[in-house]
N, C-alpha and C positions, 0 to 999 in steps of 0.2 A: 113599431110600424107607424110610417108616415101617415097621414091623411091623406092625400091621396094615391096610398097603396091601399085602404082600407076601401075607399071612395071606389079604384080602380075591381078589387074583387069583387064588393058589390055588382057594379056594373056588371064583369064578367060573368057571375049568375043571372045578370038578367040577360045578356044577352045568349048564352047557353039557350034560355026557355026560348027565347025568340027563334033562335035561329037552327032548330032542332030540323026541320023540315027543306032549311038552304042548303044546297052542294057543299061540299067542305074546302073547296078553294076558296068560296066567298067567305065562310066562315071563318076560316083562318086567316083572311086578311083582316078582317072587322075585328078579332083580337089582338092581330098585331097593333093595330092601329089603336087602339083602347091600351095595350100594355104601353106603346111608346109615349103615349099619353101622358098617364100616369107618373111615367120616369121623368118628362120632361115638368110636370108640373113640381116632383118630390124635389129634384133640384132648384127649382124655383125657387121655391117655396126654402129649401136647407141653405141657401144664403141668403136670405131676406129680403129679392127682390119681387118689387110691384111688376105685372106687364112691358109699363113702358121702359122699365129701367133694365130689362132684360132684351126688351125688342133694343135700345141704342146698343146694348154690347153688344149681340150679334151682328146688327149692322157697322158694327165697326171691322168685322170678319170675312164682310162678302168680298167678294172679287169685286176691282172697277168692271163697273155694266152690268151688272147683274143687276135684279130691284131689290130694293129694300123690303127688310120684315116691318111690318107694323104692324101695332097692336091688334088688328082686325086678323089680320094675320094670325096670330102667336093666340089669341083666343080662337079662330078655327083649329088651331094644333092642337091644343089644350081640350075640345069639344072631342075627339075621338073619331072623327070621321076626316083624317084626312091623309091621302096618299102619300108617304113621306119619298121625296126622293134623296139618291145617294148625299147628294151635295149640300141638301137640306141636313142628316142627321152629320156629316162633318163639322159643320160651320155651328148647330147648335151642341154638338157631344163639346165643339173645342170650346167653347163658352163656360158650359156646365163641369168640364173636366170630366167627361164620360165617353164610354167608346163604345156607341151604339153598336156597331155591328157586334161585339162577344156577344150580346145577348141573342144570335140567333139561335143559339140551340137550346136555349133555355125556350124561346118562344116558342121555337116546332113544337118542345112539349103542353103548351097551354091548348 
């Protein structure tokens, strides 16, 4: 088990206690958002790049016009709080060599 799959579980029991009393929509995004996390930091982290050297390879992926990832970026991803859209988990799945979307049915069940 990675570090941050270890790091990621942690979190999910703290956030379980926290969020015992929130609606289960909100709750179930707040873990999606903490497992994509997690996944995005395990690859990171399984080919041994720093931040910035994963923000260039992505930005070498986006569409002309779109904005760039930058590091300020790629660490709010990294933090667990942030809304991922579709376009967002393509461009970093084809980076990482990962295909965000299988993992939805694993995630319903978290």
């Amino acid at each position: 088990m990675g570090k941050g799959e270890t790091y990621n579980k942690i979190v999910m029991g703290i956030i379980d206690d926290i969020l015992k009393d929130v609606g289960p929509l909100l709750e179930a995004n707040v873990k999606i958002q903490m497992y994509l996390a997690g996944k995005i930091d395990d690859g990171i982290k399984a080919n041994g790049w720093t931040i910035d050297e994963f923000h260039r390879k992505c930005n070498q992926e986006i569409p002309q016009g779109e904005s760039n990832y930058g590091p300020r970026r790629i660490r709010h991803w990294l933090g667990g709080a942030h809304d991922f859209k579709a376009s967002e988990l393509i461009i970093i799945g084809k980076v990482l060599g990962e295909d965000f979307f299988k993992y939805a049915s694993e995630i319903t069940k978290i």
